[in-house]
C-alpha positions as CSV (number, residue, x, y, z in Angstrom):
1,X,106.7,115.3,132.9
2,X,107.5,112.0,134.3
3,X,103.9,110.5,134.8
4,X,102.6,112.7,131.4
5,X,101.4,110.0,128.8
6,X,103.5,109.6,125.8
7,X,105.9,112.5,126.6
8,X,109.5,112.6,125.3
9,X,112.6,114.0,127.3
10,X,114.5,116.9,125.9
11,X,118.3,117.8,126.6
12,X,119.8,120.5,126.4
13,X,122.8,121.3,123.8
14,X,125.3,123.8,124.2
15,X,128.5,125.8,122.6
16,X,131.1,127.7,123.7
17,X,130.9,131.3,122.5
18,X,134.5,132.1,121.0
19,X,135.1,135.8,120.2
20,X,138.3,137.3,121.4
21,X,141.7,136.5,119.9
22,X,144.7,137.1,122.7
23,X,148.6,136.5,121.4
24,X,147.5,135.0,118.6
25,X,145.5,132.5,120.7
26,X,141.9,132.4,121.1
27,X,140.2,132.6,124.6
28,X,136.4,131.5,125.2
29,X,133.4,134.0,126.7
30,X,131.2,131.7,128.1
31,X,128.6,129.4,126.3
32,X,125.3,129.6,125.0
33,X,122.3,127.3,124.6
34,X,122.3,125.6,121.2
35,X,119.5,123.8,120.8
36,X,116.9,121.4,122.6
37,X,116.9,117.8,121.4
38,X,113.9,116.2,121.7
39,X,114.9,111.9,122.6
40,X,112.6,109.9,121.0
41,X,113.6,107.1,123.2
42,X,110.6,104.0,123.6
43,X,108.7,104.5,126.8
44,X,107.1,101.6,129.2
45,X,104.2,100.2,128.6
46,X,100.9,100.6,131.1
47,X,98.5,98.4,130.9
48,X,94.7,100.3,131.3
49,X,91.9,98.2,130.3
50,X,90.4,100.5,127.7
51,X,89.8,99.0,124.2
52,X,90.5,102.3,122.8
53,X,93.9,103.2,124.9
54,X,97.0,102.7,122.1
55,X,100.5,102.3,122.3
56,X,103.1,102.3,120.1
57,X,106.1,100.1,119.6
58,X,108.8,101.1,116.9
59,X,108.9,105.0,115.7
60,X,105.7,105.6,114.5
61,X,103.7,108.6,115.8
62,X,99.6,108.8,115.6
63,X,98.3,111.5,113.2
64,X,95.8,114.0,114.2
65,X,93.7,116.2,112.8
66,X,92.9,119.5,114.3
67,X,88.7,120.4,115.3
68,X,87.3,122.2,112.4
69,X,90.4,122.1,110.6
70,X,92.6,120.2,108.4
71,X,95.6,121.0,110.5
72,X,97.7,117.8,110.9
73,X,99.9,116.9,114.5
74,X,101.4,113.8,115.0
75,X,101.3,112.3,118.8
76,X,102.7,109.0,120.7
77,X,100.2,109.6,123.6
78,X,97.2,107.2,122.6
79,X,95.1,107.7,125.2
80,X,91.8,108.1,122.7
81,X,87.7,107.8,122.8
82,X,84.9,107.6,121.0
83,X,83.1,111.2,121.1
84,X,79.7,111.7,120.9
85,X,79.3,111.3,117.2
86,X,81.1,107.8,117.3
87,X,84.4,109.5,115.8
88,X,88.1,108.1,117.8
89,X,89.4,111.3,119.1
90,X,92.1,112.6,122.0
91,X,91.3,114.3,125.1
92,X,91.4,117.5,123.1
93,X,89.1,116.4,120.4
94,X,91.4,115.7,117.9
95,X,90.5,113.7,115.3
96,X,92.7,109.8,114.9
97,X,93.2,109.3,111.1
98,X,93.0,106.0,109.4
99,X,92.6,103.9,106.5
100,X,89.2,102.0,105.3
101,X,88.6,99.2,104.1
102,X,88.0,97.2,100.8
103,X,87.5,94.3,102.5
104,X,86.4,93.9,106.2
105,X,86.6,90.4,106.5
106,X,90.4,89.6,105.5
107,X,91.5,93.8,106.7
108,X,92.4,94.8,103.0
109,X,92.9,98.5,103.6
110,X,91.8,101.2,100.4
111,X,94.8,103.4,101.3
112,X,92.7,106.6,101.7
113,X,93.1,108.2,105.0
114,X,90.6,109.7,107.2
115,X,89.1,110.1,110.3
116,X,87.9,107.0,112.1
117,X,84.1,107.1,111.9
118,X,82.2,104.0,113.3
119,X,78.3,105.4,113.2
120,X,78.0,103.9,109.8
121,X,79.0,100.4,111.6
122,X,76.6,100.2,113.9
123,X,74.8,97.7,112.2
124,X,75.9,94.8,110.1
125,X,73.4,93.9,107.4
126,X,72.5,90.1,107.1
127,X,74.1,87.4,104.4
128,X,72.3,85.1,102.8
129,X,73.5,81.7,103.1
130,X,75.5,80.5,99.8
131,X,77.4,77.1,101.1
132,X,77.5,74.8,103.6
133,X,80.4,73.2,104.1
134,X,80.5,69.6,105.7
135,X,83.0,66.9,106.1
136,X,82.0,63.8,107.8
137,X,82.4,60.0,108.2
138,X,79.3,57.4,107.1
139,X,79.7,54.2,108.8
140,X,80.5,51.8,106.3
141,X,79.5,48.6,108.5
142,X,76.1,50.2,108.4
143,X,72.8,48.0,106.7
144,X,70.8,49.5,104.0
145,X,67.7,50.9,106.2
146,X,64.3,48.7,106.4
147,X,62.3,52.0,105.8
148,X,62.1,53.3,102.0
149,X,62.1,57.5,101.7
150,X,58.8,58.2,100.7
151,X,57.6,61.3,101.8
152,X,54.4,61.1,100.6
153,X,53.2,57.4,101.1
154,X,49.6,56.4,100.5
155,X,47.6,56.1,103.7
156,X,47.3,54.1,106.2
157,X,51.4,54.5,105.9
158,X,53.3,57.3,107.6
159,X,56.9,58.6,106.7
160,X,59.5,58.7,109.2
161,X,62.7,60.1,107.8
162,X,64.8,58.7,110.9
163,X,63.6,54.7,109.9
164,X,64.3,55.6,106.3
165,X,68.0,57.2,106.7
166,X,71.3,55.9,108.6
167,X,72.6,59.1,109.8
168,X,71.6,62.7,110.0
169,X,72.8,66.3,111.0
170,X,71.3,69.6,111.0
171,X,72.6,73.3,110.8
172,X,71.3,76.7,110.3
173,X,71.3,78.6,107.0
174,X,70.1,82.4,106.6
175,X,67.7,83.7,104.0
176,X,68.5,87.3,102.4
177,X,66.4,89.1,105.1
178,X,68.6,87.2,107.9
179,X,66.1,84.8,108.7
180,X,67.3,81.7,110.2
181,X,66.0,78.6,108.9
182,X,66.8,74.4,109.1
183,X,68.6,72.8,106.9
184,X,68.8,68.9,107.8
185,X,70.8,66.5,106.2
186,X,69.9,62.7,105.9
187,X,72.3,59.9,105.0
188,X,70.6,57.1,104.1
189,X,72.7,54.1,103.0
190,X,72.0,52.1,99.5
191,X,74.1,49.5,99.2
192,X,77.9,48.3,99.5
193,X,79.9,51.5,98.4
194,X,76.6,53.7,98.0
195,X,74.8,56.6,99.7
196,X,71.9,58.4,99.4
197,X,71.5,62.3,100.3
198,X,68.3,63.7,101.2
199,X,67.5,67.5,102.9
200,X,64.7,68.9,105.4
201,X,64.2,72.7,105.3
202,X,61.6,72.9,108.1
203,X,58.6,72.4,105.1
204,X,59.5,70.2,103.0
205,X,61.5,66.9,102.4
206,X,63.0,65.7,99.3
207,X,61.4,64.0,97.1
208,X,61.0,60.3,96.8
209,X,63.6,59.0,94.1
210,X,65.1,62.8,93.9
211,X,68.0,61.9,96.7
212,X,71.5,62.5,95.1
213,X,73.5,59.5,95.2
214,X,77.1,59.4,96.7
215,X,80.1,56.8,96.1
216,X,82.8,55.5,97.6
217,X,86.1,53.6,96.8
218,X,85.6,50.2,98.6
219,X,89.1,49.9,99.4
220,X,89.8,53.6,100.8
221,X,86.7,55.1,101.8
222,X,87.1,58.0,99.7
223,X,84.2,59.9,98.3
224,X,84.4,59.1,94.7
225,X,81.3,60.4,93.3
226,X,79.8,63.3,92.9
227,X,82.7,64.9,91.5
228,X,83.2,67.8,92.3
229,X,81.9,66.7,95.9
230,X,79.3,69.8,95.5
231,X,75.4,69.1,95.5
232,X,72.9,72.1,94.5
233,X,70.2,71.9,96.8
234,X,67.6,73.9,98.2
235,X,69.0,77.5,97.3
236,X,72.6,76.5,98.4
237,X,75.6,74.4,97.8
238,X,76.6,71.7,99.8
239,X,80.4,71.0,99.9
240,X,80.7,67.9,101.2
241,X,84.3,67.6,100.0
242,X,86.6,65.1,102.3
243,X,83.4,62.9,103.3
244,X,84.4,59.7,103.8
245,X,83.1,55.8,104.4
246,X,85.1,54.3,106.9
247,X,83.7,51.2,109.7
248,X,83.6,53.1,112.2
249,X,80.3,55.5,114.1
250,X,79.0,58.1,111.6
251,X,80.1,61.8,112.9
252,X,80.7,65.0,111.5
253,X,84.4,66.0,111.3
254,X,83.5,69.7,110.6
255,X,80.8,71.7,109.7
256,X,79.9,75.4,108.4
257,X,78.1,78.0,106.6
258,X,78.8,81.1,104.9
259,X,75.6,83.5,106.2
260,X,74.8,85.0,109.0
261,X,71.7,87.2,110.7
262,X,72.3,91.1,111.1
263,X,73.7,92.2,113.9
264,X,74.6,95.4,116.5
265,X,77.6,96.9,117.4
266,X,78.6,95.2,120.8
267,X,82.1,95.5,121.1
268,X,84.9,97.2,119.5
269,X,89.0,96.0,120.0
270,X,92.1,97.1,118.0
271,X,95.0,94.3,117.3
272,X,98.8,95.0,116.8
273,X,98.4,95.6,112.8
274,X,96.3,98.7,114.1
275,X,92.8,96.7,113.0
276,X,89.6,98.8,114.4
277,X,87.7,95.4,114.8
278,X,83.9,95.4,115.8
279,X,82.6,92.7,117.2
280,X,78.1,92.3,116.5
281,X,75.3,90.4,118.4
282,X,75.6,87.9,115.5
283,X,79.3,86.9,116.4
284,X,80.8,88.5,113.2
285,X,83.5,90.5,113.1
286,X,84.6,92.8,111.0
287,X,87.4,95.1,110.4
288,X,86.2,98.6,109.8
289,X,89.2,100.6,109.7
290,X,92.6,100.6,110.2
291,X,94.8,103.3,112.4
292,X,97.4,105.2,110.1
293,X,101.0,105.5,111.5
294,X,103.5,108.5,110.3
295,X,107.1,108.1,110.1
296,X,109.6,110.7,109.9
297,X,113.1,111.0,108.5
298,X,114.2,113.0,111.5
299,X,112.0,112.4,114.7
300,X,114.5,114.9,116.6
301,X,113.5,117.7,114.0
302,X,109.5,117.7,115.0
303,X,108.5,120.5,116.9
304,X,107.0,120.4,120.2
305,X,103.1,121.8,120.0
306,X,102.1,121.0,123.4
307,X,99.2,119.1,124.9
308,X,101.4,116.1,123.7
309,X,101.2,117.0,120.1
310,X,103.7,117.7,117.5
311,X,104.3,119.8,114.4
312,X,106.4,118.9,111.1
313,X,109.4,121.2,110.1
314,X,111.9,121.1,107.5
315,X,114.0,119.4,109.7
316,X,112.1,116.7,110.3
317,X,111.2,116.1,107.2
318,X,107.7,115.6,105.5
319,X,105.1,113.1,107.6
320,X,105.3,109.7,105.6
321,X,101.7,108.1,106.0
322,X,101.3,104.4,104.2
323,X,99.7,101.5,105.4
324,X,103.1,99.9,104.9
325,X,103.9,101.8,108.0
326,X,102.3,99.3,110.6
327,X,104.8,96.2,109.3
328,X,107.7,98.4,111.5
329,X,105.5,99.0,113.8
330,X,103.0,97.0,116.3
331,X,100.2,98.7,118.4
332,X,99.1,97.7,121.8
333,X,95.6,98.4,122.6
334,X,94.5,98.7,126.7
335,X,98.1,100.6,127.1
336,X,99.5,103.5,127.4
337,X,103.2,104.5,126.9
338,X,104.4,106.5,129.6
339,X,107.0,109.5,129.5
340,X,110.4,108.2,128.9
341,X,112.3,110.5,131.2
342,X,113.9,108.4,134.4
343,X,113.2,109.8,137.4
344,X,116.6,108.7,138.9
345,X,118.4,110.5,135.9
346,X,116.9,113.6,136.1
347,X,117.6,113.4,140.1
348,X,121.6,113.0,139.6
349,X,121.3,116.3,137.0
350,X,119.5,118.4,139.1
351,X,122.0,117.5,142.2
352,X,125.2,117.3,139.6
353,X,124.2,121.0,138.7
354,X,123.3,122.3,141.5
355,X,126.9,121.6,143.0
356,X,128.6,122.8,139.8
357,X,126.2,126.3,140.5
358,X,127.5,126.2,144.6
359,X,131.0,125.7,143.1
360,X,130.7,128.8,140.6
361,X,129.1,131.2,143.3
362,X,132.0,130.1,146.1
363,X,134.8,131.2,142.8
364,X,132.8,134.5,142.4
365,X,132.6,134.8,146.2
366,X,136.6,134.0,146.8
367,X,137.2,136.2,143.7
368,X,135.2,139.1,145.7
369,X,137.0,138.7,148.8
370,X,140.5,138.6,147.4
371,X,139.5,142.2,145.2
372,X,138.3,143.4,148.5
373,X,141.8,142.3,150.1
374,X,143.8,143.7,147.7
375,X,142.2,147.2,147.8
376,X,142.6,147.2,151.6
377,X,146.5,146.6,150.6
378,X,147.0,149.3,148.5
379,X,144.7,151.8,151.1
């Protein structure tokens, strides 16, 4: 079983069988087989380029579920897929068990285990865009602009919002539905220490007079008014929380949003905490599940089940399944961990035995030919 995925070596145990008492001393009859240990020594890792291929580090096993049964095995052989019905099973179609989620952004796992299901994530529905988020620098060596915001000026005048602003950014904000819309900000300076916000959804501009006015400390640049830095404005929030009026270009530090359009399932990965992360067409990610470890207080006292599986006994103790299970532990997806047994090892065995049974036949042969010698003598 050297090249058999996840397997662990077994050696033999055995005792002498003492029966017969001789002179008052006590002579030996051979020995017996007394058990086979299973060693739960770490294998090597293989790397194999499937997401879904899973390793273990530390001595956790995998728990499985039986097909059409709630029949538990425990396994370190990872090599696992997606059947037909989007369920993470082995070869065998046994079913992975796992945690879900509370929350799939941060991976805050509801402790109740089950089977790893991701047809219900196929899809991620949209979110509506709440706050934007924006830290910049307005250049304090700036002039007030010539143009006045007005945009609604009586004809012949026309409005441009670049001639009657200083500095401007846009970004894209998501309705309930997931529809992408723009949101553009314009800075337009007012006088020493003061600023003036306006917005452009893609329909309409702010109001003439309705701009909210921003401060800053003269000797530091710091934003000092609105305070909070927070401005309510079409539908959203703008955070604008570190902004600050310094003589040098205008630019945007950093800038973000909390919505996003819906998405499809494009890719799915699993991290070291044992994360089932999908990754959609919208660039989100979430974390849909989480795999569940077992742990046992005696991994020698599992029973072998075969096909790489194991049973519980009494001697091994009850399975002990908690999320707490993956801090001992870390998961390597795109490997496998191969048998542990070395090759070289078992070699030196096989050749140490088979000169200690060469040495045992040659006694029993010699031990033959002297009986056959003496009953020539006494013939």
């Amino acid at each position: 079983n050297v090249n058999t995925i996840g397997f662990k070596e077994g050696r033999t145990l055995f005792s002498d069988m003492l029966s017969t008492n001789i002179n008052r001393g006590q002579i030996g009859r051979g020995s017996q087989i007394q058990a086979v240990q299973n060693l739960f020594g770490q294998g090597s890792m293989e790397n194999t380029g499937s997401a879904t291929d899973l390793a273990i580090q530390g001595d956790g096993m995998f728990a499985l579920q039986a097909p059409n049964s709630s029949e538990r095995f425990y396994s370190r052989s990872g090599a696992f897929n997606f059947d037909s019905n989007n369920i993470l099973t082995n070869p065998d179609g046994y079913k992975v068990l796992g945690y879900g989620m509370t929350d799939m952004i941060n991976g805050i796992s509801n402790g109740v285990l089950g089977t790893i299901d991701l047809s219900k994530f196929s899809k991620m529905p949209p979110k509506a865009t709440t706050t934007l988020t924006l830290m910049a620098n307005l250049d304090a060596s700036q002039a007030v602009p010539a143009a006045v915001w007005d945009p609604a000026p009586v004809a012949p005048a026309t409005f441009n919002p670049i001639a009657a602003s200083t500095f401007s950014t846009s970004t894209t904000a998501y309705d309930a539905l997931g529809n992408a819309k723009s949101l553009t900000l314009y800075f337009a300076k007012s006088g020493a220490n003061t600023w003036d916000m306006y917005t452009y959804d893609g329909t309409t501009y702010t109001a003439a007079g309705a701009g909210t006015a921003l401060t800053f400390d003269g000797a530091t640049g710091a934003l000092t008014a609105p305070s909070p830095a927070t401005i309510a404005t079409n539908g959203l929030t703008v955070d604008i929380t570190g902004t600050t009026q310094f003589a040098t270009p205008s630019s945007i530090s950093s800038q973000s949003q909390n919505g996003y359009a819906a998405g499809d399932m494009a890719k799915v990965s699993v991290d070291e905490k044992g994360f089932v992360n999908v990754l959609y067409t919208n660039s989100m990610t979430q974390k849909v599940a989480q795999v569940a470890l077992a742990k046992f207080a005696s991994l020698t006292g599992l029973d072998k089940a075969g096909g790489s599986l194991y049973s519980e006994t009494t001697v091994s103790g009850p399975a002990v399944i908690d999320p707490s299970n993956l801090s001992s532990n870390k998961i390597a997806a795109n490997s496998l961990e191969q048998s542990n047994v070395d090759m070289a090892d078992q070699l030196v065995k096989m050749i140490t035995t088979q000169r200690a049974y060469s040495a045992n036949s040659k006694t029993i042969t010699t031990a033959d030919q002297m009986m056959q010698d003496t009953l020539s003598i006494i013939r």
